[in-house]
C-alpha positions as CSV (number, residue, x, y, z in Angstrom):
1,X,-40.1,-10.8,-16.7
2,X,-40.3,-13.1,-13.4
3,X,-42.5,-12.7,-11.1
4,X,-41.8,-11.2,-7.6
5,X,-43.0,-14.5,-6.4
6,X,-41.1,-16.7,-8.0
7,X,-37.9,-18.2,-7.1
8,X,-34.6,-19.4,-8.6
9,X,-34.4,-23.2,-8.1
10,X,-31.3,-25.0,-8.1
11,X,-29.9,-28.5,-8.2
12,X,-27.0,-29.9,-6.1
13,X,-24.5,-32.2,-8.2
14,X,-21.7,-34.0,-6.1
15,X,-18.2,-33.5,-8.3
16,X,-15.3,-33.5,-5.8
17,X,-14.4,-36.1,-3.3
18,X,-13.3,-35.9,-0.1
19,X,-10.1,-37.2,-1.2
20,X,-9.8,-35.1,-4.1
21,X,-10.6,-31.9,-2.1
22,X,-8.4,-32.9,0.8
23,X,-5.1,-33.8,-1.8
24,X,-5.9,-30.1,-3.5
25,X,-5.2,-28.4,-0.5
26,X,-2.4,-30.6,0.5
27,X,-0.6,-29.4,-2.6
28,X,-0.9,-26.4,-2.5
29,X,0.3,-26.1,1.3
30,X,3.1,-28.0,0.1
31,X,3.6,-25.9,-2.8
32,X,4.2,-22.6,-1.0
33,X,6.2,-24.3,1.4
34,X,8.6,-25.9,-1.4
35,X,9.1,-21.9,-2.7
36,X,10.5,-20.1,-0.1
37,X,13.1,-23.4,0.8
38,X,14.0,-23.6,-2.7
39,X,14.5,-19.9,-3.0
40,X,16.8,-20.6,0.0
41,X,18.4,-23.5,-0.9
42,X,19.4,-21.8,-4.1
43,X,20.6,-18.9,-3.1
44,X,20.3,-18.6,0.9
45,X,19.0,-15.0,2.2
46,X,19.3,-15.8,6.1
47,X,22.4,-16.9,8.1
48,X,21.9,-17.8,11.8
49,X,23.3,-15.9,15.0
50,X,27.6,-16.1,15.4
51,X,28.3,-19.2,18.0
52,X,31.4,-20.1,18.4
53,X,29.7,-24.0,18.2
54,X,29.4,-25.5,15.2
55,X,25.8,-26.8,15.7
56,X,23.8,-24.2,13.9
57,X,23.6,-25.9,10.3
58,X,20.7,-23.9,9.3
59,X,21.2,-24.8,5.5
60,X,21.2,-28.1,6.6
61,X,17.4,-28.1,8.4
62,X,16.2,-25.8,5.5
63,X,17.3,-28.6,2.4
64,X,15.9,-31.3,4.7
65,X,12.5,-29.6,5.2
66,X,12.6,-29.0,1.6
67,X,13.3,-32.5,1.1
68,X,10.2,-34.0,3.0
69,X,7.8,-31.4,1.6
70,X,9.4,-32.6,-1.8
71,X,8.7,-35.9,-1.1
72,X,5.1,-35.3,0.5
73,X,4.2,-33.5,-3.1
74,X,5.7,-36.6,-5.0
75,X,2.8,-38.7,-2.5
76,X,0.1,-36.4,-3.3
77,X,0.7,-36.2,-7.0
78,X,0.8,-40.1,-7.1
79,X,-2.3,-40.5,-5.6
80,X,-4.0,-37.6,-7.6
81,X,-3.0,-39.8,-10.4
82,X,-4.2,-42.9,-9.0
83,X,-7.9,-41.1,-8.6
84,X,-8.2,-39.7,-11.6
85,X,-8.1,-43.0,-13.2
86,X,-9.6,-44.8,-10.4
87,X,-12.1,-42.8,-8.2
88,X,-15.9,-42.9,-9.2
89,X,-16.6,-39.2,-9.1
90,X,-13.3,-38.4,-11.2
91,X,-14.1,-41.1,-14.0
92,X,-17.5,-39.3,-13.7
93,X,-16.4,-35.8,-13.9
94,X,-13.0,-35.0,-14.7
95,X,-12.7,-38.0,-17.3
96,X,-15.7,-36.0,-19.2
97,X,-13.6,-32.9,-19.5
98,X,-11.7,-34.9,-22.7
99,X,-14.4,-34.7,-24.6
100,X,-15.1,-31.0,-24.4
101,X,-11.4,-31.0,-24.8
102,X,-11.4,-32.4,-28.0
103,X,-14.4,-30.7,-29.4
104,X,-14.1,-27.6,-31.6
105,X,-17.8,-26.4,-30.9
106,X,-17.1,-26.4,-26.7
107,X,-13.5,-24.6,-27.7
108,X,-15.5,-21.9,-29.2
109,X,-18.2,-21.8,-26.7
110,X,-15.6,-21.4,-23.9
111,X,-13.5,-18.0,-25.5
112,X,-17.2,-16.9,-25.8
113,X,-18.0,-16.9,-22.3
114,X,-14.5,-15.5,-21.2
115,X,-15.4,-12.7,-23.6
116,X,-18.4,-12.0,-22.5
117,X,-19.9,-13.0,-25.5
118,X,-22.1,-16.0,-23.9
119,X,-22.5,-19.1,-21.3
120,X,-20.9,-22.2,-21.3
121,X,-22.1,-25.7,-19.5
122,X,-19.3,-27.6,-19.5
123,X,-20.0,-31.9,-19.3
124,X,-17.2,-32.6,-17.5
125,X,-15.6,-31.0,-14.1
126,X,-13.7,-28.4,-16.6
127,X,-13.8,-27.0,-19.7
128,X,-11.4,-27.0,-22.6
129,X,-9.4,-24.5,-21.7
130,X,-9.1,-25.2,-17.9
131,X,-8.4,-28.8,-18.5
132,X,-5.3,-28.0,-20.9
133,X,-3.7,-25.8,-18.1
134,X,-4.4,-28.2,-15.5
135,X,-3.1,-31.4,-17.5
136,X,-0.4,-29.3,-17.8
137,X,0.2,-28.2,-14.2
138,X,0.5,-32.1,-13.7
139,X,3.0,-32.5,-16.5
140,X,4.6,-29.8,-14.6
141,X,4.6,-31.5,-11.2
142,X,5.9,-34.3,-12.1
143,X,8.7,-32.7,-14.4
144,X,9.6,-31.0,-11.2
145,X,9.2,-34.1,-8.5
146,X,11.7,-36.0,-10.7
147,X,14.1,-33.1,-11.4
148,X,13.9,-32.8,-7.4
149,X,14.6,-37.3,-6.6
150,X,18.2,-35.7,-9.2
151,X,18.9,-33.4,-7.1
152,X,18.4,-35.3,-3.8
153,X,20.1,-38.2,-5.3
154,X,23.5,-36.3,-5.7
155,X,23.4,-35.8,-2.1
156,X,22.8,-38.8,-0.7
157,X,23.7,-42.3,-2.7
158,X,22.8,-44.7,-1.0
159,X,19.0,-46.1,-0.2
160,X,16.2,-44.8,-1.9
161,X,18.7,-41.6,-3.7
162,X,20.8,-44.6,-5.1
163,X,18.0,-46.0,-6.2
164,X,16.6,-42.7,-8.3
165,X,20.0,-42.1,-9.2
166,X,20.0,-45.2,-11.2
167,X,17.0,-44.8,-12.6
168,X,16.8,-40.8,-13.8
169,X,20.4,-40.8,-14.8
170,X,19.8,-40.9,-18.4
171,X,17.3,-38.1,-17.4
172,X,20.2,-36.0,-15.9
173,X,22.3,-36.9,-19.0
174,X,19.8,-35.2,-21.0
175,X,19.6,-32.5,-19.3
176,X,23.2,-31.9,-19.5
177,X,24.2,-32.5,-16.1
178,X,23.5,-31.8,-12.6
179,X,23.8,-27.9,-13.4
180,X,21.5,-28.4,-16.1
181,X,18.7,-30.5,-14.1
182,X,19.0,-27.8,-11.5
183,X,18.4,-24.4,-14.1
184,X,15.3,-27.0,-15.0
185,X,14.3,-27.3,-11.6
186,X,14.8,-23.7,-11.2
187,X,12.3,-22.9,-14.1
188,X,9.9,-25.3,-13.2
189,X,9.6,-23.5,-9.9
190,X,9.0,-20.2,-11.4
191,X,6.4,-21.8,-13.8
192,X,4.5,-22.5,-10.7
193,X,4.9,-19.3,-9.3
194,X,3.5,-17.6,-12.5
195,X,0.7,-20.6,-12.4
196,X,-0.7,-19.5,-9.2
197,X,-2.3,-15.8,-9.1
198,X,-3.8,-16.7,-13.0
199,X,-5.4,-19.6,-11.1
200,X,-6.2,-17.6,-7.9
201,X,-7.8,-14.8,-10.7
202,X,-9.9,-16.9,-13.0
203,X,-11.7,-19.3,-9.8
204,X,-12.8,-16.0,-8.8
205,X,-13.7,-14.5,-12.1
206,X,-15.3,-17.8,-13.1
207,X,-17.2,-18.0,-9.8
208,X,-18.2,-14.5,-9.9
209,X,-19.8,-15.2,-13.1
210,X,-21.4,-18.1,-12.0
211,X,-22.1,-18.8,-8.2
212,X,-22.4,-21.8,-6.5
213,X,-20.3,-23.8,-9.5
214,X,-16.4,-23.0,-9.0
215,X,-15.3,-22.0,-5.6
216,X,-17.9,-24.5,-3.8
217,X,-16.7,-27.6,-4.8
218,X,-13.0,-27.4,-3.5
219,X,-14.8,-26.9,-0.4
220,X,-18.0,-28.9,0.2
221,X,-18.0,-31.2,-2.8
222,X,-21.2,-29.8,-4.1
223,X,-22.2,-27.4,-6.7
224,X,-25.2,-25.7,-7.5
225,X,-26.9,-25.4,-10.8
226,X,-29.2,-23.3,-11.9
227,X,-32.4,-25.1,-12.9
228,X,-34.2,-23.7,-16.2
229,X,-37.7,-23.3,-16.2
């Protein structure tokens, strides 16, 4: 039993960048932008006031908003990439995660702890389970970035849309068209959607169960360890 007296200490451990914190919340304000313009785009839900003008193209401003967001998530995503592979603190930390990944024993360990069944110190910056889901968010992101360069290509074919055009059409091909790249597209969004209150959940469940070591770093960087005596 502790003593009145005594007090918890705990160690701060950098894991998050600057840069990585700053691009997280980039994509995800560009993420709930993209929905409701895609939502739009595919099947539009507004139409503007009658004018007897024909200058209210409000399709028109909603597929290019769509378009730079699109195109600001295809930056962000790139450069998530490039840090994973390339920034200190990721190599440290995220890099790690593989080997829990790919080890039975930390499998085990993790289904424990969401059971309720026991802890879990994870080496890298996520455990097994976590790190599957968020390798596969990124497979997902970039599904949907190039299923989006399709679709913007079909529209405008010349400059940088020619250039995708060129390049992803066996991808469209595959895909059985431009009606098939789109139902993919489509999907993909809804996959997000789904994605995002699981996530939302589990931080706060995870953080809940342990303080100072999930919700912190998005924020400050830091997290806060528990320091066994």
């Amino acid at each position: 039993m502790k003593n009145s007296n005594e007090q918890d200490i705990f160690a701060r451990f950098y894991r998050f960048s600057a840069e990585i914190r700053w691009l997280h919340w980039l994509r995800a304000l560009l993420i709930f932008a993209l929905i409701p313009t895609g939502f739009y785009l595919a099947k539009p839900f507004l139409s503007p006031g009658p004018d007897l003008e024909p200058v209210n193209f409000q399709n028109a401003l909603v597929r290019f908003w769509h378009v730079v967001f699109g195109f600001g998530l295809a930056f962000v995503t790139i450069m998530r990439i490039f840090l994973f592979f390339f920034d200190r603190y990721s190599r440290r930390y995220e890099q790690a995660s593989f080997r829990d990944t790919i080890s039975p024993g930390s499998w085990g360990r993790q289904l424990k702890y969401y059971l309720l069944l026991g802890s879990f110190k994870r080496q890298g910056a996520y455990g097994p389970l976590q790190h599957v889901f968020y390798l596969g968010l990124m497979i997902l992101l970039v599904f949907q970035i190039l299923t989006g360069f399709i679709l913007h290509a079909a529209n405008y074919h010349e400059g940088l849309g020619g250039v995708l055009g060129k390049l992803l059409g066996p991808l469209t091909v595959w895909m059985g068209g431009l009606t098939g790249v789109s139902h993919f597209h489509y999907i993909a969004m809804w996959a997000m959607i789904i994605f995002i209150p699981i996530h939302i959940y589990m931080v706060l469940w995870a953080a809940n169960r342990t303080p100072g070591a999930v919700i912190e770093p998005i924020f400050s960087g830091y997290s806060f360890n528990k320091i066994e005596k």
